[in-house]
MARKOL-501282 format. One record per residue: x, y, z of N, C-alpha, C in turn; residue in three letters. Coordinates in steps of 0.02 Angstrom, whole numbers, padded with zeros to 5 digits, always signed. Atoms other than C-alpha are relative to their C-alpha. Last residue first. Layout:
MARKOL-501282
XYZXYZXYZala/...
END
This chain:
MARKOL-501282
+00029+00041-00059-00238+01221+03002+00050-00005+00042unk/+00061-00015-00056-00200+01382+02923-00020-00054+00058unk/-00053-00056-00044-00023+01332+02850-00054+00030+00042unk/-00079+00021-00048-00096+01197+02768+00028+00037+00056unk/+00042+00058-00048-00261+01259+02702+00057-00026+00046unk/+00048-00043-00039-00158+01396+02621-00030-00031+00058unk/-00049-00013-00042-00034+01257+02551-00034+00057+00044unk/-00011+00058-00043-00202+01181+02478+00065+00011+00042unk/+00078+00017-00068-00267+01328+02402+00042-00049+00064unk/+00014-00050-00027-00092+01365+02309-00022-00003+00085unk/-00043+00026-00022-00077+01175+02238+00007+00078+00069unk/+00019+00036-00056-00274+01215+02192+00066-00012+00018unk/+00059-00019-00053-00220+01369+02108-00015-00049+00071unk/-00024-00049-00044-00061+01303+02022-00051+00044+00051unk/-00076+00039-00023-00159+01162+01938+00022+00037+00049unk/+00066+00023-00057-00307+01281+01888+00040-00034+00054unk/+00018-00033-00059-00162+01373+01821-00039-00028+00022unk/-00049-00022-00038-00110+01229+01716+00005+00063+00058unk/+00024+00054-00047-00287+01203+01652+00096-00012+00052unk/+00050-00004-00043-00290+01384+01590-00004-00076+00060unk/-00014-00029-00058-00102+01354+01516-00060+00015+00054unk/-00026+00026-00035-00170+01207+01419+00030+00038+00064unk/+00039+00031-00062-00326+01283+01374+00052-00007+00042unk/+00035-00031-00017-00229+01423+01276-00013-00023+00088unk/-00058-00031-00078-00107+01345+01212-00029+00032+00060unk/-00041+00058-00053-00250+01237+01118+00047+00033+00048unk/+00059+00042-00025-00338+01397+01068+00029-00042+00051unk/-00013-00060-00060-00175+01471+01001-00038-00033+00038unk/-00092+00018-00031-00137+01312+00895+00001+00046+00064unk/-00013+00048-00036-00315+01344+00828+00049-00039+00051unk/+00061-00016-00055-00296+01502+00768-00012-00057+00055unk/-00032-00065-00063-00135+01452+00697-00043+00010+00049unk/-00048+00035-00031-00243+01327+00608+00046-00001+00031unk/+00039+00031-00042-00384+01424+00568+00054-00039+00056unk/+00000-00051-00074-00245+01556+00486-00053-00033+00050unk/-00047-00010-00001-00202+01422+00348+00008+00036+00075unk/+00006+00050-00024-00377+01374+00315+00085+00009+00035unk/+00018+00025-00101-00380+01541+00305-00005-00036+00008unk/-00040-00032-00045-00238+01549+00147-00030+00005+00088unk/+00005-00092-00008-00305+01428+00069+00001+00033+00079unk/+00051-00024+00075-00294+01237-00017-00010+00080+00026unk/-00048-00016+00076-00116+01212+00083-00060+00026-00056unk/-00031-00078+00005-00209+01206+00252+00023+00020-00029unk/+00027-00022+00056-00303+01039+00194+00033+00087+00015unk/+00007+00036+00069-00214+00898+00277-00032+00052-00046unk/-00049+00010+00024-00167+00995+00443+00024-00022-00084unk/-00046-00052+00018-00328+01056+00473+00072-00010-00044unk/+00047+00011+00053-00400+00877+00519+00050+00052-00074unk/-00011+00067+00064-00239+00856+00615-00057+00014-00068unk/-00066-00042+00043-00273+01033+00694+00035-00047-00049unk/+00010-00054+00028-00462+00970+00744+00061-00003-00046unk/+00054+00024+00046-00389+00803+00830-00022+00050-00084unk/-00045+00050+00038-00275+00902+00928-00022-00021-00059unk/-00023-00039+00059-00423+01023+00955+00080-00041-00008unk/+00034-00039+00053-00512+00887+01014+00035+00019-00049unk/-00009+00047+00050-00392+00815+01130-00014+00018-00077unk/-00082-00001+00015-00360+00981+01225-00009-00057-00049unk/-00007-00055+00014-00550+00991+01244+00055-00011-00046unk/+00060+00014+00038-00569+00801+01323+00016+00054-00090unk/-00051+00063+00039-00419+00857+01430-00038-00009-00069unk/-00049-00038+00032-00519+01012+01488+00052-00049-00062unk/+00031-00030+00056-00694+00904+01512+00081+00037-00038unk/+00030+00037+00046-00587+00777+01627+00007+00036-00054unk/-00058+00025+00033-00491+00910+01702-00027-00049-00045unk/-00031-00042+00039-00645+01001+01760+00059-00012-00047unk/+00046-00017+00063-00751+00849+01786+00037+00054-00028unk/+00009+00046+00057-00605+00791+01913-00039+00016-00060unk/-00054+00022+00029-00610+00963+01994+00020-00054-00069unk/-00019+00068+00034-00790+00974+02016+00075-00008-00038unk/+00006+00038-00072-00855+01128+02121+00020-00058-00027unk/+00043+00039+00027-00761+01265+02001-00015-00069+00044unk/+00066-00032+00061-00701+01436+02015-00050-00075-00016unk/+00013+00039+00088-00579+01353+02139-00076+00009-00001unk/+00033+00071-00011-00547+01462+02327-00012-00007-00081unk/-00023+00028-00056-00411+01610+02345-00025-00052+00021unk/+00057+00048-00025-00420+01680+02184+00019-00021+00060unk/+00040-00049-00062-00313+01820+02122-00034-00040+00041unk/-00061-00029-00038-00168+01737+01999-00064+00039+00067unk/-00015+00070-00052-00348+01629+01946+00064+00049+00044unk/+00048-00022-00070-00402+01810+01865+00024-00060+00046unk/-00038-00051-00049-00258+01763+01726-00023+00019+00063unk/-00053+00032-00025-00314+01609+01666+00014+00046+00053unk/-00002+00048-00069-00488+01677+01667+00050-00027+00038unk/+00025-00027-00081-00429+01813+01565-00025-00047+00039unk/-00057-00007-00033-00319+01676+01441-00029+00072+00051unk/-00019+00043-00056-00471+01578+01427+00060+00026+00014unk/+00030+00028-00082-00573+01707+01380+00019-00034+00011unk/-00012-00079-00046-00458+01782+01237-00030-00016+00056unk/-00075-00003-00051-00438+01599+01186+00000+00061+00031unk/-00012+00054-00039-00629+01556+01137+00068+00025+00050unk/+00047-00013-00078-00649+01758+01073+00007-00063+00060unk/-00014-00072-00039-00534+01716+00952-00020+00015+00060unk/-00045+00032-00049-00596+01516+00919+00032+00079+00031unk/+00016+00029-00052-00761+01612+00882+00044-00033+00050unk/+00014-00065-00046-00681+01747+00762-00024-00054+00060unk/-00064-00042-00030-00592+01622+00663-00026+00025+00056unk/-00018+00059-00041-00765+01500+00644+00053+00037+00041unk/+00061+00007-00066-00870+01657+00583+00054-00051+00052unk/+00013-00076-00073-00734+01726+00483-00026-00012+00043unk/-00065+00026-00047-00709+01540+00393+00013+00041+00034unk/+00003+00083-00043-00899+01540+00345+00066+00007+00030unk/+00045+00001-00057-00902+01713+00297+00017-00048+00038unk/-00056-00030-00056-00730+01674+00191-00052+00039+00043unk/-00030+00034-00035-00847+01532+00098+00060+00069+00069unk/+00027+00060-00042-00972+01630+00053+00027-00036+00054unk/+00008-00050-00081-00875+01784-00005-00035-00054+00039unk/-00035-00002-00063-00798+01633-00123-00021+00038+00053unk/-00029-00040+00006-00962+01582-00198+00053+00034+00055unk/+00027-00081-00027-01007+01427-00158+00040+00043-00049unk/+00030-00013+00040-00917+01257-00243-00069+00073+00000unk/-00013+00016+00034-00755+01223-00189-00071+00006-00056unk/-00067-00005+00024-00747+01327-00045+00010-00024-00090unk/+00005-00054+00033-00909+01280-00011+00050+00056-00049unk/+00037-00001+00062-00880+01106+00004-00011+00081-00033unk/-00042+00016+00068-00721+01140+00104-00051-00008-00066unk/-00037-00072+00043-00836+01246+00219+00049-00029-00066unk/+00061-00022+00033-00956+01097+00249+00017+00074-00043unk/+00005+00043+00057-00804+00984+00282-00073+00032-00029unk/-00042-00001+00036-00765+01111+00422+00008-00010-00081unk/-00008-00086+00013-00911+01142+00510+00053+00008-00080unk/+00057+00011+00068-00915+00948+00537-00012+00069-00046unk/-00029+00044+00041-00749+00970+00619-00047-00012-00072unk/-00049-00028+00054-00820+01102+00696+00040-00051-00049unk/+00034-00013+00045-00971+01000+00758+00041+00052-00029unk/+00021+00047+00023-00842+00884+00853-00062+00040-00066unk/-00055+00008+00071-00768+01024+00914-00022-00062-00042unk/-00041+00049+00000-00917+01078+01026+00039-00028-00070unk/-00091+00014-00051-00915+01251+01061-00008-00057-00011unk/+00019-00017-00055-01111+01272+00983+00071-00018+00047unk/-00091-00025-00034-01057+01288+00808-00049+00025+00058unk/+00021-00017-00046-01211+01202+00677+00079+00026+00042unk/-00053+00043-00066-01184+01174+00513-00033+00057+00049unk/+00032-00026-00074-01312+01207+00361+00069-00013+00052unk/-00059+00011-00040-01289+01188+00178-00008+00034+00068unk/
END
């Protein structure tokens, strides 16, 4: 039993259905490795997107040279873990961290959305800056 977890949600999903097997047929410290490893990664996911959110209140030019690609990829993201918390949704009754993935996850998503909402308020920022300079 193998999965891979390189940030994309598409191989948590697969992550997922590799922990329900174990779940059902590992030994449990097995399986609550497996759901520590995933917790702790969306953890660390939202703790960095809510300091980046926050460093944007300081910025005075965008952290990033591709707007469109940034909203794209963020949207993309935001779908995901939609996607994800549906998966979630159907099996968060078999235990208790499938239970706390899905909180975890809920944070995650609030996460991006306020990060891509400051990006929002940054460039509306930038661009009244640019305004009032030219």
């Amino acid at each position: 039993m193998t999965a891979r977890i390189d940030g994309s949600f598409s191989d948590y999903v697969d992550f997922i259905d590799v922990v329900q097997e174990a779940l059902e047929t590992a030994p449990r410290k097995l399986f609550e490795k497996m759901m520590r490893l995933i917790l702790n990664k969306f953890h660390d996911q939202e703790i960095e997107l809510q300091k980046l959110a926050l460093e944007m209140d300081e910025m005075h030019s965008l952290p990033v040279d591709d707007l469109d690609e940034f909203y794209d990829t963020t949207l993309d993201a935001i779908e995901n873990i939609k996607l994800f918390k549906k998966k979630l949704d159907q099996i968060k009754k078999k235990d208790i961290l499938f239970e706390d993935l899905y909180i975890q996850a809920d944070k995650l998503y609030t996460s991006l959305v306020v990060y891509m909402d400051r990006m929002g308020q940054l460039e509306v920022r930038i661009l009244k800056e640019n305004k009032k300079s030219a």
